[in-house]
VOPAGU-2260 file (C-alpha; in pm, 1 decimal, decimal comma):
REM VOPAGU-2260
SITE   aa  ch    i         X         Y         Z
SITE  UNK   A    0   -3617,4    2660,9  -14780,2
SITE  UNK   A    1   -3840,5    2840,9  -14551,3
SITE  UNK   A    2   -3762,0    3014,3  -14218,3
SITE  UNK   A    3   -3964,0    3138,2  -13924,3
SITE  UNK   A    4   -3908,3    3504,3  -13843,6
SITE  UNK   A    5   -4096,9    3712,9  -13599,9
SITE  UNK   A    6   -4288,5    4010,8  -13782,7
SITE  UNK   A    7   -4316,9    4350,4  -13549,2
SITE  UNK   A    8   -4567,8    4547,6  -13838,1
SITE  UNK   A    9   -4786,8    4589,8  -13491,5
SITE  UNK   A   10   -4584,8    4585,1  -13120,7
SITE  UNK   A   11   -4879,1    4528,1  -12943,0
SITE  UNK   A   12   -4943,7    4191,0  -13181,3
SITE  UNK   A   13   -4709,0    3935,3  -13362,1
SITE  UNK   A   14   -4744,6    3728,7  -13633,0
SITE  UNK   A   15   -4521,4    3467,5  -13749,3
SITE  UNK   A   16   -4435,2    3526,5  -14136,1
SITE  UNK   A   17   -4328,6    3259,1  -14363,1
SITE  UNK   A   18   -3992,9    3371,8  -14596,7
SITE  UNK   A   19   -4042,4    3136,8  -14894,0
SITE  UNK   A   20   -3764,0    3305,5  -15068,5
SITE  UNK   A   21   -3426,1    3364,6  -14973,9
SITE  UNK   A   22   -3279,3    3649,5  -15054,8
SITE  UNK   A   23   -3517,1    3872,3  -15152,3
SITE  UNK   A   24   -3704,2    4126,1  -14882,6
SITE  UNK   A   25   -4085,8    4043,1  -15007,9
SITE  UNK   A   26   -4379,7    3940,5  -14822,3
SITE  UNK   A   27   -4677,2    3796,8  -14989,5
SITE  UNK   A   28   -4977,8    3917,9  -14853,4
SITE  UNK   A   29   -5133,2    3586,2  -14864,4
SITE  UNK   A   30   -4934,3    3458,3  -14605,4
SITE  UNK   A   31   -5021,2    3703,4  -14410,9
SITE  UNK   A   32   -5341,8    3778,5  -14186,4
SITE  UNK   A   33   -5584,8    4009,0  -14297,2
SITE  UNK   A   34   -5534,8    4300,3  -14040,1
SITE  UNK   A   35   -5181,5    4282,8  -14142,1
SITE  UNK   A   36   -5183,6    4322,8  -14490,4
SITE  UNK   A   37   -5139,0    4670,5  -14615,7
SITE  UNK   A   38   -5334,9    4972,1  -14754,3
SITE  UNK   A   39   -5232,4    4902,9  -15052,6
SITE  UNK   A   40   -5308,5    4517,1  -15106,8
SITE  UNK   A   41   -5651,4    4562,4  -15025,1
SITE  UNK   A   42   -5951,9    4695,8  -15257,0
SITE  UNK   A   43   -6108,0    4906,7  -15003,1
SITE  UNK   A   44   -5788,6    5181,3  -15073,7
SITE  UNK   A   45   -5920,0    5503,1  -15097,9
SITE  UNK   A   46   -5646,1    5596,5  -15374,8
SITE  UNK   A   47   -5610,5    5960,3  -15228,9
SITE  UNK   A   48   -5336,2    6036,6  -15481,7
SITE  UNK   A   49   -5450,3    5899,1  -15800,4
SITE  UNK   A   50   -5344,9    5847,1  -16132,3
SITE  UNK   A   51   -5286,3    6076,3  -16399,9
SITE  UNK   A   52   -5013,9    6271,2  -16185,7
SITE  UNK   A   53   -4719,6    6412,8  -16338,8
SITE  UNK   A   54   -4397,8    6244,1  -16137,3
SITE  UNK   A   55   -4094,8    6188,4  -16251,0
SITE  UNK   A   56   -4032,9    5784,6  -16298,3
SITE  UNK   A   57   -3954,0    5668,6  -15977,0
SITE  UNK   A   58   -4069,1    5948,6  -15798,8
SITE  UNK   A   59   -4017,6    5837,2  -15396,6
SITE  UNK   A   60   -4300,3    6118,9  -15304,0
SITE  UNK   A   61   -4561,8    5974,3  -15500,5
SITE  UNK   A   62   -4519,9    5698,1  -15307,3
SITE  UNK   A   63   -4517,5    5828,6  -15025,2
SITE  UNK   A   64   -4786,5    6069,4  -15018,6
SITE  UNK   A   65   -4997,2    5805,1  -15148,2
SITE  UNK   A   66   -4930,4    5531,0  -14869,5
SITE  UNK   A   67   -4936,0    5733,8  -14602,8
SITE  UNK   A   68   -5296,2    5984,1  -14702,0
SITE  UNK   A   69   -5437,5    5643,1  -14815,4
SITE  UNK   A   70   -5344,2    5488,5  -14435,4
SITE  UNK   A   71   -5474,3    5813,1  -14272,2
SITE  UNK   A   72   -5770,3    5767,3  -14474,3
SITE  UNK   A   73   -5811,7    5412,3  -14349,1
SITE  UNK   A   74   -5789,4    5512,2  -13996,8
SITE  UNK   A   75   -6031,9    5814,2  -13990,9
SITE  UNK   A   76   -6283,4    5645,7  -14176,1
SITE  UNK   A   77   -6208,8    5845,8  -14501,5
SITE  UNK   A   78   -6238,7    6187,9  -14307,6
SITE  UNK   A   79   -5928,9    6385,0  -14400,8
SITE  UNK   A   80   -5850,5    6739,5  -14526,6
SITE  UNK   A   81   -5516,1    6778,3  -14616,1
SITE  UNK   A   82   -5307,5    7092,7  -14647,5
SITE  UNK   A   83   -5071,2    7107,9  -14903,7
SITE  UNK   A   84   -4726,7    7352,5  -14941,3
SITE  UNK   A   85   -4577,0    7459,4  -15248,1
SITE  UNK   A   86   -4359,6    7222,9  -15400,2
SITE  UNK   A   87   -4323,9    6916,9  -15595,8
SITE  UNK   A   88   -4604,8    6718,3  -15480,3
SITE  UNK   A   89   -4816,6    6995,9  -15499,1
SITE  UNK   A   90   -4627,5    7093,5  -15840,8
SITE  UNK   A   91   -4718,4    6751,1  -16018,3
SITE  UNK   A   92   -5041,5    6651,5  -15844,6
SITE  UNK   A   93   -5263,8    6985,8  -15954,5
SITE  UNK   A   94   -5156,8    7121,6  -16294,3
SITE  UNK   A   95   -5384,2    7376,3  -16372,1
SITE  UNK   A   96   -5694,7    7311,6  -16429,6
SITE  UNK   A   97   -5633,4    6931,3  -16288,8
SITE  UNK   A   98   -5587,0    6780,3  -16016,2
SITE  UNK   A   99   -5482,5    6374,2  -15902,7
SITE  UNK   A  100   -5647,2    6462,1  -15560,2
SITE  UNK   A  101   -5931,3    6260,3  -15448,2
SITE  UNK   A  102   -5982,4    6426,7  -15102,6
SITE  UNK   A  103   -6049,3    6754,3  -14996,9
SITE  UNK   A  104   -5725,9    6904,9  -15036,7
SITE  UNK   A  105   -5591,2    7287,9  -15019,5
SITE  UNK   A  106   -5265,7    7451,9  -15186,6
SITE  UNK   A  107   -5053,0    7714,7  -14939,9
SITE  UNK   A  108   -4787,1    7887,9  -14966,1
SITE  UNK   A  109   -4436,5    7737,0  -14963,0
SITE  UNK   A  110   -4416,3    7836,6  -14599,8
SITE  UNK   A  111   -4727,6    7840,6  -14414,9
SITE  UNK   A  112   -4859,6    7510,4  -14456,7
SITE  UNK   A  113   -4822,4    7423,2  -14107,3
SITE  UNK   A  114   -5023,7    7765,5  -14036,1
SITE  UNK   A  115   -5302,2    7702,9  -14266,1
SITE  UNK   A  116   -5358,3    7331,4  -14096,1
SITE  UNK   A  117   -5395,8    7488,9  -13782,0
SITE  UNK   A  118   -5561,7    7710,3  -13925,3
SITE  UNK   A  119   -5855,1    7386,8  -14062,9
SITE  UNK   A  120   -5808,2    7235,5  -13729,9
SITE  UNK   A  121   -5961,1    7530,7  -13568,3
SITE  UNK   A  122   -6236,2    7592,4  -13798,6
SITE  UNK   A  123   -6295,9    7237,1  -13718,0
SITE  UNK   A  124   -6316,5    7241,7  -13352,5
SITE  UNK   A  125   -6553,9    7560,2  -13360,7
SITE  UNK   A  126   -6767,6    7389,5  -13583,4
SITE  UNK   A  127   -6808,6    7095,6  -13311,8
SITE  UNK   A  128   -6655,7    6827,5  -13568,6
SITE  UNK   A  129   -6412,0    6607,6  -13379,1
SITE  UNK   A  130   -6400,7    6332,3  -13679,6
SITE  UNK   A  131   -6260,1    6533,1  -13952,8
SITE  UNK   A  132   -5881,0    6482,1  -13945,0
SITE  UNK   A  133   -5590,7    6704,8  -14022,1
SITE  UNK   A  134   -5311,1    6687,5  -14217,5
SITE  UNK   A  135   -5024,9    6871,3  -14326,2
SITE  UNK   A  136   -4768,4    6776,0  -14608,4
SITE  UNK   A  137   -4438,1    6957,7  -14735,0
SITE  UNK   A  138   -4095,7    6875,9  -14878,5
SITE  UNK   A  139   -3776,3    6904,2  -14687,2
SITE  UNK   A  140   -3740,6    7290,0  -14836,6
SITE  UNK   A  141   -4100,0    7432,8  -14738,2
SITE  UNK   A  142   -4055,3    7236,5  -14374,3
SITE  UNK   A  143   -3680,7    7240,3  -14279,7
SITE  UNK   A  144   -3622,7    7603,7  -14390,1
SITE  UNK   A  145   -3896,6    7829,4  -14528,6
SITE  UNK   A  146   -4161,5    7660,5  -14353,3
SITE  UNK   A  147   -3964,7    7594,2  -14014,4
SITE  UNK   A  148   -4119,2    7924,3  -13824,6
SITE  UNK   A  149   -4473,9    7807,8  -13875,4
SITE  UNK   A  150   -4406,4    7434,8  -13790,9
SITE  UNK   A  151   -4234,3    7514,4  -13484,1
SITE  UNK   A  152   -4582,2    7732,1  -13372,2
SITE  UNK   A  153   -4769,6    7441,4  -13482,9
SITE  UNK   A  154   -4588,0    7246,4  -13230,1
SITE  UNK   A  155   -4567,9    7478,6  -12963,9
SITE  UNK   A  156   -4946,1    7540,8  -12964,1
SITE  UNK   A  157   -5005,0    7166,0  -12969,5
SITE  UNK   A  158   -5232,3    7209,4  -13272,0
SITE  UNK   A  159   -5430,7    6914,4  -13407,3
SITE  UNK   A  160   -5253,3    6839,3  -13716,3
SITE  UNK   A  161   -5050,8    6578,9  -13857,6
SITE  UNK   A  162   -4726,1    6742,2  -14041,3
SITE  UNK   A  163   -4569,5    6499,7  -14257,1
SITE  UNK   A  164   -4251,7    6591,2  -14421,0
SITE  UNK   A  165   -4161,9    6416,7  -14761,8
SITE  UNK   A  166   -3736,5    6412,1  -14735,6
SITE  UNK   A  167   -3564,0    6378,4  -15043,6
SITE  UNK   A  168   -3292,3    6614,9  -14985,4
SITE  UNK   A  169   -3284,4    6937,7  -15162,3
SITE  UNK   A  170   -3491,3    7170,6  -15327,9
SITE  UNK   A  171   -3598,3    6907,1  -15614,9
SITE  UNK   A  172   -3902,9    7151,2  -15764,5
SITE  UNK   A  173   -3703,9    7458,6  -15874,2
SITE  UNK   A  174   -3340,9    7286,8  -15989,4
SITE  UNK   A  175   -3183,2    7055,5  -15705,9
SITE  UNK   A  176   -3009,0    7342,1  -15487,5
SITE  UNK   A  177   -2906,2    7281,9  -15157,5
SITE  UNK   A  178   -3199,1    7292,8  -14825,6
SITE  UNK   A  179   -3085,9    7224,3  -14465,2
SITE  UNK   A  180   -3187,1    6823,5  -14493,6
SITE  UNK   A  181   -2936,8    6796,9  -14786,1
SITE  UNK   A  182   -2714,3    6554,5  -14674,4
SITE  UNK   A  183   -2319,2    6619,5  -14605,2
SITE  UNK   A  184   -2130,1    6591,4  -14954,6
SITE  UNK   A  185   -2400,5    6574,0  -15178,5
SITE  UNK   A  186   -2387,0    6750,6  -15472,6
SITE  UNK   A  187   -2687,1    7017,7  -15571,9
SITE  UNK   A  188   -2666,2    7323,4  -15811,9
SITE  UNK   A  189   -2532,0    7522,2  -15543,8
SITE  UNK   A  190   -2319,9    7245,7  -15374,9
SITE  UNK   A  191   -2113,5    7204,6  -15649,4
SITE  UNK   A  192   -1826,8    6932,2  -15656,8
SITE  UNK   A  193   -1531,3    7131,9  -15648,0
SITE  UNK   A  194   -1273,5    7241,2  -15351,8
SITE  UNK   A  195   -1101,7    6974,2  -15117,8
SITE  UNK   A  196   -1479,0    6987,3  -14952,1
SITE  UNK   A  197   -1622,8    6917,1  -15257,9
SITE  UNK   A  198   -2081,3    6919,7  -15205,8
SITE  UNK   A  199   -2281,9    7034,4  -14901,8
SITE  UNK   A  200   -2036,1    7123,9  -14571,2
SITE  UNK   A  201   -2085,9    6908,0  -14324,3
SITE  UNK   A  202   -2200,7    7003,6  -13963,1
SITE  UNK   A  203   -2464,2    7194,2  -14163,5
SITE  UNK   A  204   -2805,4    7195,5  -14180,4
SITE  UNK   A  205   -3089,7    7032,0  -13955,2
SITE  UNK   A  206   -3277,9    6689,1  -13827,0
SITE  UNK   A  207   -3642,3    6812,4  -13841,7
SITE  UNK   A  208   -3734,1    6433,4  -13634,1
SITE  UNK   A  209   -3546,3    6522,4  -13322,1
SITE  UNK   A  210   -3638,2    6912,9  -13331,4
SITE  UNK   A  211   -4032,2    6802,5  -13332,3
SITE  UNK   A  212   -3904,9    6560,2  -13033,3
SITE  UNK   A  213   -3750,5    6858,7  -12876,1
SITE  UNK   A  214   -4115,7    7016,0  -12847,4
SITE  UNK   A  215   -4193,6    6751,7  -12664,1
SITE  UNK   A  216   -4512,5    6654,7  -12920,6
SITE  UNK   A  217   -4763,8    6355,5  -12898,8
SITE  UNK   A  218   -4585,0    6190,5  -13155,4
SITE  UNK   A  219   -4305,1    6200,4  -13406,8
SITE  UNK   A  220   -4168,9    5908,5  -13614,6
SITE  UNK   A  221   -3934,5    5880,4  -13884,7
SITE  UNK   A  222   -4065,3    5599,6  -14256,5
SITE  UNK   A  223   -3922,0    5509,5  -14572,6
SITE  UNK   A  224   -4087,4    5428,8  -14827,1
SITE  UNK   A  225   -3945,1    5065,8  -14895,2
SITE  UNK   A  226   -4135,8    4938,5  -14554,8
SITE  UNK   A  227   -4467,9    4969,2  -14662,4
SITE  UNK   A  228   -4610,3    4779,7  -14321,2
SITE  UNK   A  229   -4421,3    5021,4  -14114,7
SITE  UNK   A  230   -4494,0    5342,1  -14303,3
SITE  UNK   A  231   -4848,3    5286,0  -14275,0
SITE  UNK   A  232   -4839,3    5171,9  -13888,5
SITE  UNK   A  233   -4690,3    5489,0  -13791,0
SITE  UNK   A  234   -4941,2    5680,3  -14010,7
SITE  UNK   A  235   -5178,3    5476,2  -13847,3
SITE  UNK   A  236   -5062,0    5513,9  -13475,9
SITE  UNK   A  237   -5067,2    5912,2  -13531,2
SITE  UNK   A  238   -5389,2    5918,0  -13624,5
SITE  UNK   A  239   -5489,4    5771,4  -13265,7
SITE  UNK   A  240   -5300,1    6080,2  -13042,1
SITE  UNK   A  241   -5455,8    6453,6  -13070,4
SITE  UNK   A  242   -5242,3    6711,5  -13063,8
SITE  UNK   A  243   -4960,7    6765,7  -13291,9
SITE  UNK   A  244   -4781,1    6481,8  -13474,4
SITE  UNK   A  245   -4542,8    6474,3  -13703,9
SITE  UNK   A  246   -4362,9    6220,1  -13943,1
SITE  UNK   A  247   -4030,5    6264,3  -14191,9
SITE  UNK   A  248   -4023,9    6015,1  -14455,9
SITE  UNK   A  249   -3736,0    5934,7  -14670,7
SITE  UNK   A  250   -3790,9    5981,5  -15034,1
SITE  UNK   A  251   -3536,7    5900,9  -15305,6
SITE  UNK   A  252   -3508,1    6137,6  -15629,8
SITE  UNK   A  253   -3386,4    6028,3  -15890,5
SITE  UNK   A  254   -3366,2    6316,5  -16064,4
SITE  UNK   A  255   -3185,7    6485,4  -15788,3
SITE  UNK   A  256   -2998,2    6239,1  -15663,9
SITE  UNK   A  257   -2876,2    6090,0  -16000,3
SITE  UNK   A  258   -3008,1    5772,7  -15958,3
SITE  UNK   A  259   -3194,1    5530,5  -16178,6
SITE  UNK   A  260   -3576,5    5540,0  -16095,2
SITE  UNK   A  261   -3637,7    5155,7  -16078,6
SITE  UNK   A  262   -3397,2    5219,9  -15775,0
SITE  UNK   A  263   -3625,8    5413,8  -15557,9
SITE  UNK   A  264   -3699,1    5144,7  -15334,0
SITE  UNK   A  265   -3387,7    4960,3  -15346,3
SITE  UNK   A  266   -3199,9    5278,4  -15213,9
SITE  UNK   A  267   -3454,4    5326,8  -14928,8
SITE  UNK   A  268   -3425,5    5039,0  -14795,9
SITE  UNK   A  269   -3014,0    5100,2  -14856,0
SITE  UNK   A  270   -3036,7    5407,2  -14686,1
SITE  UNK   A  271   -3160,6    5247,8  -14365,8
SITE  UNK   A  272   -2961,9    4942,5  -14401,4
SITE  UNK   A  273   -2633,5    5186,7  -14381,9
SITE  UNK   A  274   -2744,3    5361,5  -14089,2
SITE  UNK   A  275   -2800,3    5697,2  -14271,1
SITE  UNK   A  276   -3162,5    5706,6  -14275,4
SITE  UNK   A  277   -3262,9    5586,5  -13900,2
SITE  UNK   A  278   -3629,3    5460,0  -13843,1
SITE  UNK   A  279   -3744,7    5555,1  -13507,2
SITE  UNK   A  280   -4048,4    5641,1  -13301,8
SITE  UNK   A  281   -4059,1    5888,8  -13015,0
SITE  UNK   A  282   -4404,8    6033,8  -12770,6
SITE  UNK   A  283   -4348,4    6298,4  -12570,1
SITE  UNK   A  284   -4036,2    6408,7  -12600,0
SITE  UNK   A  285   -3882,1    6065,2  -12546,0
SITE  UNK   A  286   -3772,0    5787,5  -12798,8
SITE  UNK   A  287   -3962,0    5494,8  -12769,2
SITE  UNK   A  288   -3900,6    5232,6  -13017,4
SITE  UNK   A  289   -3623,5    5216,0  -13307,6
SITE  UNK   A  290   -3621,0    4978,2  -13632,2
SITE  UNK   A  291   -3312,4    4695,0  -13583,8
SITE  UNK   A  292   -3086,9    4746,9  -13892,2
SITE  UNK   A  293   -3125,2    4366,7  -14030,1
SITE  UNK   A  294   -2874,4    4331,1  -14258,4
SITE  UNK   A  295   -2622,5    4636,3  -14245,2
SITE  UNK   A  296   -2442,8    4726,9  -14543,2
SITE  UNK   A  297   -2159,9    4927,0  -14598,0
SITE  UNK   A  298   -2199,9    5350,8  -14671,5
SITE  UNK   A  299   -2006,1    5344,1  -15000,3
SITE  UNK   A  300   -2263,4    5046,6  -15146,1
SITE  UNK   A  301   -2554,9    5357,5  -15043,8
SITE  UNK   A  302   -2319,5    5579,3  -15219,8
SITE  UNK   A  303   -2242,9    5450,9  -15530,3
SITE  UNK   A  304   -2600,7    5416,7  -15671,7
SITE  UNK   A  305   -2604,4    5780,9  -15660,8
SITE  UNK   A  306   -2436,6    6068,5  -15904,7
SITE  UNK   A  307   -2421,9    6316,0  -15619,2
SITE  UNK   A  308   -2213,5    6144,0  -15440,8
SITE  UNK   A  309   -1968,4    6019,8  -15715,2
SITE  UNK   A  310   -1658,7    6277,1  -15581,5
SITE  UNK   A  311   -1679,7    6107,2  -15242,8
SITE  UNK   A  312   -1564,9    5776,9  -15370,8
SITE  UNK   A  313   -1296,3    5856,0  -15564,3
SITE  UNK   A  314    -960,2    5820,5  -15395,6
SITE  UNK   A  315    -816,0    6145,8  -15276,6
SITE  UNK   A  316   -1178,9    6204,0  -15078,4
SITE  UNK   A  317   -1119,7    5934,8  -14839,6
SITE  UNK   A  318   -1189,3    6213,7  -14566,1
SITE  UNK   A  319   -1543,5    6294,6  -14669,3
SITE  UNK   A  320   -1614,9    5913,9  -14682,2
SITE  UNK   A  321   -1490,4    5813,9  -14351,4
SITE  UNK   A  322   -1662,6    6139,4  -14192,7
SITE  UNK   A  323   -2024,1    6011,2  -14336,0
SITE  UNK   A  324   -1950,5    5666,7  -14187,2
SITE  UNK   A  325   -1891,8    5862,7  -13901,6
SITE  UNK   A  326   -2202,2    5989,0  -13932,0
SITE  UNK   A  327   -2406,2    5639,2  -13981,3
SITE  UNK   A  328   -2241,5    5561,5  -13665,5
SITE  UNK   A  329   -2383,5    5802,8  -13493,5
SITE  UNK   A  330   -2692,7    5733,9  -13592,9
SITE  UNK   A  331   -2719,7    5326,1  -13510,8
SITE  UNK   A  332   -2574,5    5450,7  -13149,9
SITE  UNK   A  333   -2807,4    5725,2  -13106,2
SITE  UNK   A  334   -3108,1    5567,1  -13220,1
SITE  UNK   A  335   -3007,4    5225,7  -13100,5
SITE  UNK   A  336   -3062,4    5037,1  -13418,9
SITE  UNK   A  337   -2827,3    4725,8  -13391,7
């Protein structure tokens, strides 16, 4: 049984895709055109994160780093330098003496990425090269906290860089402890389960996406890693502003989140299906265009897929439940995703 739906991997252009299967959330790329087939289904890829890394099994940031340098790569013509802070991509991409890079690529600090891109961009510009792209890439540790000072600069000076931020939650690299994009609940090494507030406090922490918004940037957008066409639009779409641009994408850890790793994608696309992980778009300041949740699901069926989360469904945590539902609300209001 077949069904017409109307695709939106491109606002400007539609294409009407053909759902052979029911029940299942695949698109075969030959039904599709060829400008809307992804990165990844083609054999021009420039495989900017290749083999031979050192991920865990189901590592979300693997995938992530490599769809969205490969889609930058793609739209600049292969000419990207990418900065890279301290932390687990960096971690399992370059063991010494190796590396899984396949583009000029530079190690920082965990907290001055954002400086050292700026710090390309400019060499860049006084060199007359307008072509060469940059692009900056952290976890949620070395961009919402240690790296937060130099971002914000990056942003207020309107550099020429790309910032992407690879969200999976904690501080996944040196033992799972707690950073400001840990979400309410969850359990780290130093969120422990215990108390009648058992995991990370709520009304902690910070949303990088709408901080970058509130500097009033080119461009800021939010990806997961399960929507490959839409991940690699966005990438796409920053590529085409100047200035400075930045994108969050959510991904899972298994290790860290307790999860199994042939669930990575499934709980991406769970997390947005909940309302926890909005997918949105904003230019200047202002939001723009938000991802419709298709087929919502409830927050426990997110939950329950993951071990950090196990002491919020049991029964005398009701409270914490209801107050991240709360939460998803929030979000689908917000962000206007129904």
């Amino acid at each position: 049984m077949s069904k017409e739906e109307t695709s939106t991997l491109n606002p400007s252009s539609r294409q009407t895709v053909k759902f052979y299967q029911t029940g299942t959330f695949t698109v075969g790329n030959r039904l599709l055109d060829e400008e809307f087939r992804t990165v990844q289904a083609t054999t021009e890829r420039s495989n900017s994160l290749d083999s031979g890394h050192r991920a865990c099994q189901g590592c979300g940031q693997a995938l992530g780093a490599r769809y969205a340098l490969d889609a930058a790569m793609r739209a600049t013509d292969n000419k990207i330098i990418a900065a890279n802070a301290t932390g687990c991509l960096e971690v399992f991409t370059t063991p010494y003496p190796e590396t899984a890079w396949s583009i000029p690529w530079v190690h920082s600090l965990f907290g001055n990425v954002a400086a050292v891109a700026s710090g390309i961009a400019a060499a860049l510009k006084s060199k007359g090269d307008s072509t060469t792209r940059v692009i900056a890439q952290g976890g949620d540790g070395g961009t919402t906290d240690i790296g937060f000072g130099c971002l914000s600069g990056m942003f207020d000076r309107n550099d020429d860089v790309l910032y992407i931020c690879y969200d999976n939650g904690g501080y996944m690299n040196t033992g799972v402890q707690r950073s400001s994009a840990t979400p309410a609940a969850a359990r780290t090494a130093t969120t422990m389960p215990v108390g009648d507030n058992p995991g990370s406090s709520f009304n902690t922490g910070k949303y990088l996406p709408t901080i970058a918004m509130a500097h009033e940037i080119p461009y800021v957008a939010t990806a997961s890693v399960h929507d490959l066409h839409d991940l690699e639009r966005k990438v796409e779409k920053a590529m085409t502003f100047r200035g400075a641009r930045y994108i969050h994408i959510n991904v899972p850890c298994p290790l860290g989140w307790g999860s199994q790793p042939a669930f990575t994608i499934k709980l991406s696309r769970m997390g947005v299906e909940c309302g926890l992980v909005p997918l949105f778009e904003a230019e200047n300041g202002q939001l723009t265009d938000s991802t419709k949740i298709r087929y919502r699901i409830p927050v426990e069926e997110y939950l329950k897929l993951q071990r950090r989360f196990a002491h919020v469904l049991k029964p005398h945590n009701t409270h914490q439940l209801d107050a991240i539902r709360a939460i998803a609300e929030n979000n689908i209001k917000r962000f206007n995703l129904l």
